[in-house]
PDB file with one MODEL, atoms N, CA, C and O in Angstrom:
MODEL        1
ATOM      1  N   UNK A   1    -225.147  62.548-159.638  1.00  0.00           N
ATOM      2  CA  UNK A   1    -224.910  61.501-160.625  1.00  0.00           C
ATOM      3  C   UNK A   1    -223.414  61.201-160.698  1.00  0.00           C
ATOM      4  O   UNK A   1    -222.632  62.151-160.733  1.00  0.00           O
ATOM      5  N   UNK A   2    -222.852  59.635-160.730  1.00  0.00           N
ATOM      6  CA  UNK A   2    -221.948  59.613-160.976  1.00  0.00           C
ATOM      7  C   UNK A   2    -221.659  59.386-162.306  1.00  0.00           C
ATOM      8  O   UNK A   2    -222.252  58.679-163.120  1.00  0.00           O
ATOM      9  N   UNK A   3    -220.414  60.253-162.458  1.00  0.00           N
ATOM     10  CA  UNK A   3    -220.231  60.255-164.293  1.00  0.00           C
ATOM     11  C   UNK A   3    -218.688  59.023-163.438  1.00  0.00           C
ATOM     12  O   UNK A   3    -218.222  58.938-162.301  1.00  0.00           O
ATOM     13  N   UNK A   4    -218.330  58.119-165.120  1.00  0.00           N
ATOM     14  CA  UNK A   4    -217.516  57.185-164.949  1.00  0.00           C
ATOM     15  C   UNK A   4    -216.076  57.653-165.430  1.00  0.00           C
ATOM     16  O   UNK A   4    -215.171  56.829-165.556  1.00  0.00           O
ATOM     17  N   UNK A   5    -215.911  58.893-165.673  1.00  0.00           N
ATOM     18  CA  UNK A   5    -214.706  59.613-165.998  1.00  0.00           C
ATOM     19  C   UNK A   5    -214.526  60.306-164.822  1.00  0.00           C
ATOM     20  O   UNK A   5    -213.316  60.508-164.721  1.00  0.00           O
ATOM     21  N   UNK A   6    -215.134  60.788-163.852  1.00  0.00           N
ATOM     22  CA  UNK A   6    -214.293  61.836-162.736  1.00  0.00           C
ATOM     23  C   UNK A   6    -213.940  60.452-161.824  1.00  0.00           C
ATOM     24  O   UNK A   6    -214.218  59.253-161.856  1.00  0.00           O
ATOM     25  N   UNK A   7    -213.163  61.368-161.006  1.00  0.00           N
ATOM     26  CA  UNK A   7    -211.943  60.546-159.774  1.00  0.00           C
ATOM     27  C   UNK A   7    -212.732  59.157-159.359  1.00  0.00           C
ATOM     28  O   UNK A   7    -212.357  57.993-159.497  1.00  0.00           O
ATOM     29  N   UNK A   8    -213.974  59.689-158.797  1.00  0.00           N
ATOM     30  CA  UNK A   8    -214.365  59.153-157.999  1.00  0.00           C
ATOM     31  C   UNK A   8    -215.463  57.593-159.121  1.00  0.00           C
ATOM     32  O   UNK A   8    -215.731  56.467-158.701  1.00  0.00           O
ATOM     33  N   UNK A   9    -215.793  58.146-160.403  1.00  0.00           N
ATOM     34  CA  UNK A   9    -216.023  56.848-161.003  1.00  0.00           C
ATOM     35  C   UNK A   9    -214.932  56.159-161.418  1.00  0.00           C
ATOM     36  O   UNK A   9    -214.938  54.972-161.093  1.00  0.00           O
ATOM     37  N   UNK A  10    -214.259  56.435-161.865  1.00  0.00           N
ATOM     38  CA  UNK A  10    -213.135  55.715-162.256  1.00  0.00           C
ATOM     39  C   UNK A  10    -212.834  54.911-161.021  1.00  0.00           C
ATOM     40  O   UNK A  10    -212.991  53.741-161.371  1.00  0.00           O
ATOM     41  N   UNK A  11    -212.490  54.939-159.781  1.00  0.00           N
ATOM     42  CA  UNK A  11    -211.873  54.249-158.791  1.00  0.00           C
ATOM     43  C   UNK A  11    -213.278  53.339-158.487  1.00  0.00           C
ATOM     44  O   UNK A  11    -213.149  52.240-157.946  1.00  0.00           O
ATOM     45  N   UNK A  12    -214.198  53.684-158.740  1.00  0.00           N
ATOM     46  CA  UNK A  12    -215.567  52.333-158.672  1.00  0.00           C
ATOM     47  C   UNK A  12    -215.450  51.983-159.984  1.00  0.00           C
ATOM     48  O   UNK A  12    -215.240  50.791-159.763  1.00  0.00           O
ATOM     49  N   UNK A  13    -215.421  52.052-161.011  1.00  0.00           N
ATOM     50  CA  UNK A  13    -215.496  51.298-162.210  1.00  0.00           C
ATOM     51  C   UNK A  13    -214.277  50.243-162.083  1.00  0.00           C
ATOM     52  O   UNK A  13    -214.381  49.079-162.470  1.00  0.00           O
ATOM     53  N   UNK A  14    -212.584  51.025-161.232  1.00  0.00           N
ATOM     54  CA  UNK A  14    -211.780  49.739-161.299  1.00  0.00           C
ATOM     55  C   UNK A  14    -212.332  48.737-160.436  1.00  0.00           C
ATOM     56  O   UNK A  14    -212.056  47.577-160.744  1.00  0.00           O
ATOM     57  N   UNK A  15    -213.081  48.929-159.377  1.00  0.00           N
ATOM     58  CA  UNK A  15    -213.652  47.989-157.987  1.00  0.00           C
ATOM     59  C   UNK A  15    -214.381  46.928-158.578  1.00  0.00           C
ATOM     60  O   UNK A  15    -214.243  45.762-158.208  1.00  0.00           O
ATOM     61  N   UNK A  16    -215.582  47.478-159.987  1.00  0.00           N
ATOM     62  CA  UNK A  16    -216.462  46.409-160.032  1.00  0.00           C
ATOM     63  C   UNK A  16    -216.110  45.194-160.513  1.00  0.00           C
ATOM     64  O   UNK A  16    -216.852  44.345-160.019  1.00  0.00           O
ATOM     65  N   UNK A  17    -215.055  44.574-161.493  1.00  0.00           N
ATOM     66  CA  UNK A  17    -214.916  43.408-161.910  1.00  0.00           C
ATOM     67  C   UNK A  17    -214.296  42.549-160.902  1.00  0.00           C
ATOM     68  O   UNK A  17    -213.877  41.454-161.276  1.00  0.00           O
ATOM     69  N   UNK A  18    -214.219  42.774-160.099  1.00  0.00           N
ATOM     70  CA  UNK A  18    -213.275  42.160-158.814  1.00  0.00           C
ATOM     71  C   UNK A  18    -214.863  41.897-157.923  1.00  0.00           C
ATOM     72  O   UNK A  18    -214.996  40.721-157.586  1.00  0.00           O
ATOM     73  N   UNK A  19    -215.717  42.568-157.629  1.00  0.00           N
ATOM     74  CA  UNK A  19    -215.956  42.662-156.922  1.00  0.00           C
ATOM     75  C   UNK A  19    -217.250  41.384-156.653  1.00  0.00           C
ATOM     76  O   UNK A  19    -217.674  41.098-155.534  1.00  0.00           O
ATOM     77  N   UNK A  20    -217.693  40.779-157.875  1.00  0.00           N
ATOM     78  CA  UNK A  20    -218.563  39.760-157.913  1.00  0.00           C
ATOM     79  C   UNK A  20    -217.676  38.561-157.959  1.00  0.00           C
ATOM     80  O   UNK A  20    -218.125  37.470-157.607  1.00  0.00           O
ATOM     81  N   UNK A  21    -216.705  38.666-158.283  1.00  0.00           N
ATOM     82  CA  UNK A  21    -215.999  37.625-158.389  1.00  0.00           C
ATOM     83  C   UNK A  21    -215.568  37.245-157.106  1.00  0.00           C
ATOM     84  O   UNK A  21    -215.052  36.127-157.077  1.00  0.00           O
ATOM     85  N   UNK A  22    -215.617  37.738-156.227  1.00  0.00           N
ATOM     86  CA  UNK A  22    -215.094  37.181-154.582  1.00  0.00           C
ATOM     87  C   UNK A  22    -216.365  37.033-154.008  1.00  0.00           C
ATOM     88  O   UNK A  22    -216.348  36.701-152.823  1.00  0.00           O
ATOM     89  N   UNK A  23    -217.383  37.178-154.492  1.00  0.00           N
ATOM     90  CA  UNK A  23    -218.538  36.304-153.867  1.00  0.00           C
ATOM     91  C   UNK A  23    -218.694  35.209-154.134  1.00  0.00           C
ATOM     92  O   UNK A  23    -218.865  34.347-153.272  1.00  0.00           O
ATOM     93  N   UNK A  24    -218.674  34.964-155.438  1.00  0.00           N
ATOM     94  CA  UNK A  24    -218.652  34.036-155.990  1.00  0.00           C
ATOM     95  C   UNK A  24    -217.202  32.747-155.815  1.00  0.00           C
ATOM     96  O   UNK A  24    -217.261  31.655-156.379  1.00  0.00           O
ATOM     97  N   UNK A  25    -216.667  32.941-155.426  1.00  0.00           N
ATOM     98  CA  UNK A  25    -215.379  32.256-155.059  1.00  0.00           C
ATOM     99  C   UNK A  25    -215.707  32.077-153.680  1.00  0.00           C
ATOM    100  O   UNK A  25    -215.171  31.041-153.286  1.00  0.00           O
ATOM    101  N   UNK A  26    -216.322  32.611-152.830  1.00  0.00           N
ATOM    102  CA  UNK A  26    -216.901  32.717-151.251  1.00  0.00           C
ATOM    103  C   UNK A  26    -217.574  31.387-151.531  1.00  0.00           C
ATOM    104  O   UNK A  26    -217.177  30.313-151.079  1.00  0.00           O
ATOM    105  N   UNK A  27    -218.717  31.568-152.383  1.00  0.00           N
ATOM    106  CA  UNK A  27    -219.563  30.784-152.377  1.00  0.00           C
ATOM    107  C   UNK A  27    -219.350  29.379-153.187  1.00  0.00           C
ATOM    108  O   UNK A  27    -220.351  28.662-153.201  1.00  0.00           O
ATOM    109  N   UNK A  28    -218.226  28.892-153.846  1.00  0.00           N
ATOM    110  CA  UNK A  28    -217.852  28.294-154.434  1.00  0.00           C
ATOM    111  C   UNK A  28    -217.224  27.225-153.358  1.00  0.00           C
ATOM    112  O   UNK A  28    -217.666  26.124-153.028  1.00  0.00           O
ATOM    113  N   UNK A  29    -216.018  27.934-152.912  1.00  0.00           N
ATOM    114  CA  UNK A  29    -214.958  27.046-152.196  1.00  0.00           C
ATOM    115  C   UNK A  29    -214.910  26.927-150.438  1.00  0.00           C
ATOM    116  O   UNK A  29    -214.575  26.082-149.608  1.00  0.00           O
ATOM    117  N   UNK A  30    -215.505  28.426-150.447  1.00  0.00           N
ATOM    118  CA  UNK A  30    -215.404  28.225-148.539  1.00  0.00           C
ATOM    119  C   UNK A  30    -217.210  27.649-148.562  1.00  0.00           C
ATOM    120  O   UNK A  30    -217.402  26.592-147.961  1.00  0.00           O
ATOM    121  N   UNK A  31    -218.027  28.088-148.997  1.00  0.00           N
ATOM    122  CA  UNK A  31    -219.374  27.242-148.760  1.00  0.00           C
ATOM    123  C   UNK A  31    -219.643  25.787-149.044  1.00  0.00           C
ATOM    124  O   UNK A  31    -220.581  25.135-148.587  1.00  0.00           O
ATOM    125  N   UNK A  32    -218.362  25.212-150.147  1.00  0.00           N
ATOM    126  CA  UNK A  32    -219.069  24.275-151.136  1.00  0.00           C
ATOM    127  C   UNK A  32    -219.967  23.993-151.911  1.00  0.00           C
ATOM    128  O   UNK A  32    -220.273  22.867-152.304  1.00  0.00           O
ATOM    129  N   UNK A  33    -220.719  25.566-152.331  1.00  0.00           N
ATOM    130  CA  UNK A  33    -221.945  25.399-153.054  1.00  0.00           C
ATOM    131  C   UNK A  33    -221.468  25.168-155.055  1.00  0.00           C
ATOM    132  O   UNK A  33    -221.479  26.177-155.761  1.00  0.00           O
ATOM    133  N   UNK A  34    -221.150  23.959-155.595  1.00  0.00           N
ATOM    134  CA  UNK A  34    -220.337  23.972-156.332  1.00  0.00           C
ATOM    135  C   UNK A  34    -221.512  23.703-157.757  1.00  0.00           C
ATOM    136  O   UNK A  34    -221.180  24.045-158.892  1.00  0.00           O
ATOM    137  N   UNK A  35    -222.761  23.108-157.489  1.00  0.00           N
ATOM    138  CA  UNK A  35    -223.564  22.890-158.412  1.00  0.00           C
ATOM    139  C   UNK A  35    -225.379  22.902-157.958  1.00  0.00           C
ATOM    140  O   UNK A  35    -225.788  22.435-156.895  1.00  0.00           O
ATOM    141  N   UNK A  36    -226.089  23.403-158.797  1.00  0.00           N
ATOM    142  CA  UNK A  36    -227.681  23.551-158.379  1.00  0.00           C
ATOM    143  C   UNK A  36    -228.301  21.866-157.918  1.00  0.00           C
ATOM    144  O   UNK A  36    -227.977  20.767-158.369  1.00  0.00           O
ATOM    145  N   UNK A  37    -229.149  22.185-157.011  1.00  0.00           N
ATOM    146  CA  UNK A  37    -229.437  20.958-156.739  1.00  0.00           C
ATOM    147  C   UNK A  37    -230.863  20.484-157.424  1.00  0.00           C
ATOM    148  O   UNK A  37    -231.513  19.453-157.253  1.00  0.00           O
ATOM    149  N   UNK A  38    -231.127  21.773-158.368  1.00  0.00           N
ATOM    150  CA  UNK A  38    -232.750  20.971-158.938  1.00  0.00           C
ATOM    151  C   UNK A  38    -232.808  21.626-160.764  1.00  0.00           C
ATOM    152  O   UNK A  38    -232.058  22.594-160.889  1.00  0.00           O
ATOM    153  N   UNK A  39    -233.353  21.341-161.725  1.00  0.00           N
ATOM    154  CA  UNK A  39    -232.887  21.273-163.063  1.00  0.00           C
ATOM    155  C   UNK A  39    -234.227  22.202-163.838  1.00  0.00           C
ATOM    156  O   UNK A  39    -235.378  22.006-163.449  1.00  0.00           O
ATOM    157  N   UNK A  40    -234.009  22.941-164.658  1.00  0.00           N
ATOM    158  CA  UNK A  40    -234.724  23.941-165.533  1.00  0.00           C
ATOM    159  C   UNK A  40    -234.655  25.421-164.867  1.00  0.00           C
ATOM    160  O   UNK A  40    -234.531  25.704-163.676  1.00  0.00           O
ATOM    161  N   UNK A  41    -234.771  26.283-165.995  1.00  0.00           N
ATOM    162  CA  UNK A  41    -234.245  27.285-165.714  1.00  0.00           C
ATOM    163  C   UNK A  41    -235.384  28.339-164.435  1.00  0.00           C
ATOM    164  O   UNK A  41    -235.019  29.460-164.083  1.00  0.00           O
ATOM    165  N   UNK A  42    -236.217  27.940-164.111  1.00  0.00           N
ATOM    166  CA  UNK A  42    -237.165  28.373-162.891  1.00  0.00           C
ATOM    167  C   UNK A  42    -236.894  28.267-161.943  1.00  0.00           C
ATOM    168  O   UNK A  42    -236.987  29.100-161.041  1.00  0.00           O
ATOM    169  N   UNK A  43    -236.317  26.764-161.887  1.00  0.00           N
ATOM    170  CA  UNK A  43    -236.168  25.946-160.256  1.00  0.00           C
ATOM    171  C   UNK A  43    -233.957  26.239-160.298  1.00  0.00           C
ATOM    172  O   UNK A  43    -233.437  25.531-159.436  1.00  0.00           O
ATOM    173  N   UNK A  44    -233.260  26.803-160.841  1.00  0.00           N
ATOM    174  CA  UNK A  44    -232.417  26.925-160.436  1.00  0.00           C
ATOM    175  C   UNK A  44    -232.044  28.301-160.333  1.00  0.00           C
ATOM    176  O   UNK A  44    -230.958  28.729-159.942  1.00  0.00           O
ATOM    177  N   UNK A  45    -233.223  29.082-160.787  1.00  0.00           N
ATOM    178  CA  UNK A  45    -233.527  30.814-160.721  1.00  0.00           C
ATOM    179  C   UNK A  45    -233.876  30.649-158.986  1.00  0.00           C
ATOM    180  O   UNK A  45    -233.141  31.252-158.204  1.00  0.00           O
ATOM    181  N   UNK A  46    -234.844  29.939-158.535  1.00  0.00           N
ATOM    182  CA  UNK A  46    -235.440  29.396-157.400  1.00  0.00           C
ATOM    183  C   UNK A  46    -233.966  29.490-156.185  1.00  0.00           C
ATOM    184  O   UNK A  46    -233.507  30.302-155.382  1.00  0.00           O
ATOM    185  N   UNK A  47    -233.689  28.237-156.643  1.00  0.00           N
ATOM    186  CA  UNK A  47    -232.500  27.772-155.912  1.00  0.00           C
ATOM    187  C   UNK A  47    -231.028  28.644-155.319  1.00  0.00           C
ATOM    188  O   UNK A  47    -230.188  28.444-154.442  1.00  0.00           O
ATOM    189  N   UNK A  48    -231.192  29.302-155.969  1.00  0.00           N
ATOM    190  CA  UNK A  48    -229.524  30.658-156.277  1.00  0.00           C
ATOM    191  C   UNK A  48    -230.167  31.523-155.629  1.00  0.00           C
ATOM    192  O   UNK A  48    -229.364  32.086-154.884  1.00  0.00           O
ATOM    193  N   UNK A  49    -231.664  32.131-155.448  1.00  0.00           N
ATOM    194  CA  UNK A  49    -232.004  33.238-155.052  1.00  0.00           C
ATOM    195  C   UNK A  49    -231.938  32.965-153.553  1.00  0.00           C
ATOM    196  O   UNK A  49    -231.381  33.714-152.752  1.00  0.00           O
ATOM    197  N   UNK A  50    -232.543  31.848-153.252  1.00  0.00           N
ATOM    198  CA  UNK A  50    -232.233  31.108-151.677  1.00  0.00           C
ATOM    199  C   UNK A  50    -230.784  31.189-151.311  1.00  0.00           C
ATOM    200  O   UNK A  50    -230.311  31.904-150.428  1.00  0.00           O
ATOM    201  N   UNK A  51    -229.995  30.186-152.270  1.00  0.00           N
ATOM    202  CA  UNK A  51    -228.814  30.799-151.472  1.00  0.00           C
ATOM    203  C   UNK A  51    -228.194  32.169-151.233  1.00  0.00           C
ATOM    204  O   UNK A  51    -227.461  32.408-150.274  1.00  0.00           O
ATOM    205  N   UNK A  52    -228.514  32.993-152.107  1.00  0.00           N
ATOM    206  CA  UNK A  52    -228.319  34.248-152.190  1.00  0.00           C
ATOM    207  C   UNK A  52    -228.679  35.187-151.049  1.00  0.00           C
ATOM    208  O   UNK A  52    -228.116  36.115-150.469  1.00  0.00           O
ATOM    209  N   UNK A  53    -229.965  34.502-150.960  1.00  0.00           N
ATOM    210  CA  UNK A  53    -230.344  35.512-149.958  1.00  0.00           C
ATOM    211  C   UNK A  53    -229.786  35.255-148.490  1.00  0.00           C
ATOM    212  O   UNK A  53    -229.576  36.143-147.663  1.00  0.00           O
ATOM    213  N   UNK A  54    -229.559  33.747-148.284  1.00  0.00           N
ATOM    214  CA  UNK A  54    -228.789  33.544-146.897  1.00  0.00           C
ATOM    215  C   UNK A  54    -227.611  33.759-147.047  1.00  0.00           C
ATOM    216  O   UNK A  54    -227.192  34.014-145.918  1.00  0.00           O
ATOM    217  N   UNK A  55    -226.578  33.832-147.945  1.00  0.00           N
ATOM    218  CA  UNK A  55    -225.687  34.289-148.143  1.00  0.00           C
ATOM    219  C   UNK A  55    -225.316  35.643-147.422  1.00  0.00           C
ATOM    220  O   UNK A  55    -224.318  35.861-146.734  1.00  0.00           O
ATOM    221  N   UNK A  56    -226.505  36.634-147.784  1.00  0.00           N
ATOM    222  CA  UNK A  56    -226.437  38.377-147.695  1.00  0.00           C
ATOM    223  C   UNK A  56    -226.887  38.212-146.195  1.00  0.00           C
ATOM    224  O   UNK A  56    -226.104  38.608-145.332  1.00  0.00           O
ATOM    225  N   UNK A  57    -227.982  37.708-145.852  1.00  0.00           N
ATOM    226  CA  UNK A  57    -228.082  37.208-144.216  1.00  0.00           C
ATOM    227  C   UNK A  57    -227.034  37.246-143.288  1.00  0.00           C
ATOM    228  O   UNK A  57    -226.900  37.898-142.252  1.00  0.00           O
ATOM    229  N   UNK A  58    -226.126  36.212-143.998  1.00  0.00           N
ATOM    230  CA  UNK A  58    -224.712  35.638-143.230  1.00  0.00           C
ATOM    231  C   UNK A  58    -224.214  36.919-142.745  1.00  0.00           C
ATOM    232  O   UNK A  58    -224.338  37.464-141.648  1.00  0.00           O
ATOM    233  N   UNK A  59    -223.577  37.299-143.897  1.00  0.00           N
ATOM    234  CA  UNK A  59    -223.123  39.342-144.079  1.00  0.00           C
ATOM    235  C   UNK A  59    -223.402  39.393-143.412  1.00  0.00           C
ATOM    236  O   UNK A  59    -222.753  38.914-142.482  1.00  0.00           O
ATOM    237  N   UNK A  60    -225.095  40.243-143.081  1.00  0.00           N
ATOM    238  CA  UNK A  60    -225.623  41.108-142.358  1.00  0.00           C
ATOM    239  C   UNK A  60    -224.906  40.813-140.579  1.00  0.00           C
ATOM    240  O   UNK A  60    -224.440  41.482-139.658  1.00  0.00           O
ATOM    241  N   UNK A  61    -225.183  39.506-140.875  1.00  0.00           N
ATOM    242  CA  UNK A  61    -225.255  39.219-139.058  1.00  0.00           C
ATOM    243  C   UNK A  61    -223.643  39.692-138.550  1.00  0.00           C
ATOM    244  O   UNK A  61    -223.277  40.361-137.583  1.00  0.00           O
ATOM    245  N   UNK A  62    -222.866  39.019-139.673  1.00  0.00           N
ATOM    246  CA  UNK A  62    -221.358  39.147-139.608  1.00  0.00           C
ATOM    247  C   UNK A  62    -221.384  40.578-139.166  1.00  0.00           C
ATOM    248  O   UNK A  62    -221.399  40.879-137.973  1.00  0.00           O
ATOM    249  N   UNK A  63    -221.387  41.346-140.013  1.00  0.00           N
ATOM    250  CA  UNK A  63    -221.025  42.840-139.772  1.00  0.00           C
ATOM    251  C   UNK A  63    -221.988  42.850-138.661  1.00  0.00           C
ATOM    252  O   UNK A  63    -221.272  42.219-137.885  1.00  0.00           O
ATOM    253  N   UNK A  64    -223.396  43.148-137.764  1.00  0.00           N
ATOM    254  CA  UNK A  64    -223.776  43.335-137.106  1.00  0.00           C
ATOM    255  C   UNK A  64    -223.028  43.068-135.542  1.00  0.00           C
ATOM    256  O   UNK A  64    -222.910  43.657-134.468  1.00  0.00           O
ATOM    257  N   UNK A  65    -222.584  41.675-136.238  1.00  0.00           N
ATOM    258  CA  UNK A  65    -221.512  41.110-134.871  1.00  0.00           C
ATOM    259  C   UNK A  65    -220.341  42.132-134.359  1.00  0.00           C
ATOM    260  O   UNK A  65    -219.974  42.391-133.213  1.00  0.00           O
ATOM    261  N   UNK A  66    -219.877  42.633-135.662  1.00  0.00           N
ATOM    262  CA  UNK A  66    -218.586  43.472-135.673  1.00  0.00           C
ATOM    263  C   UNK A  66    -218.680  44.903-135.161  1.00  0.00           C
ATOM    264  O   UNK A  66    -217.659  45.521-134.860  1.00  0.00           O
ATOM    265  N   UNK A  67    -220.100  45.526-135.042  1.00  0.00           N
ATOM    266  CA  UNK A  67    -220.659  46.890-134.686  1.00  0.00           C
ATOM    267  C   UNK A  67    -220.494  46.774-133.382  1.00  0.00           C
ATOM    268  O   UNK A  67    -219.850  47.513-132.637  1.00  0.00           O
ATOM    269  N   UNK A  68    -221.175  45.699-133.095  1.00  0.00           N
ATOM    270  CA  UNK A  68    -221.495  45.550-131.399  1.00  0.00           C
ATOM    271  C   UNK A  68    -220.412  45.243-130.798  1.00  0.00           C
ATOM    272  O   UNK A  68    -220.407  45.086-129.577  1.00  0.00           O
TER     273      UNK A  68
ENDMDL
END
């Protein structure tokens, strides 16, 4: 278990507020994904999970590229 007081939480607890925020800036300015393209809260739950998931895709392949 990680407790958030020894070495090793503390240096992930400073990581996490940074760390959604550069996806999100990924996906903002280098993608252009700047607004949902369909309206109520289902279909833009819908919409984000799609990009999301090709998003993590992208990753995958990226780093896969970088192994090989």
């Amino acid at each position: 278990m990680l407790r958030f007081t020894s070495e090793k939480g503390l240096e992930h607890r400073s990581r996490r507020p940074i760390e959604p925020e550069a996806v999100f800036g990924q996906m903002k300015y280098d993608m252009q994904y700047k607004r949902f393209r369909h309206f109520g809260k289902d279909k833009v739950t819908m919409d984000f999970a799609f990009f999301a998931t090709a998003f993590n895709i992208k990753k995958m392949i990226a780093t896969m590229k970088r192994a090989a």
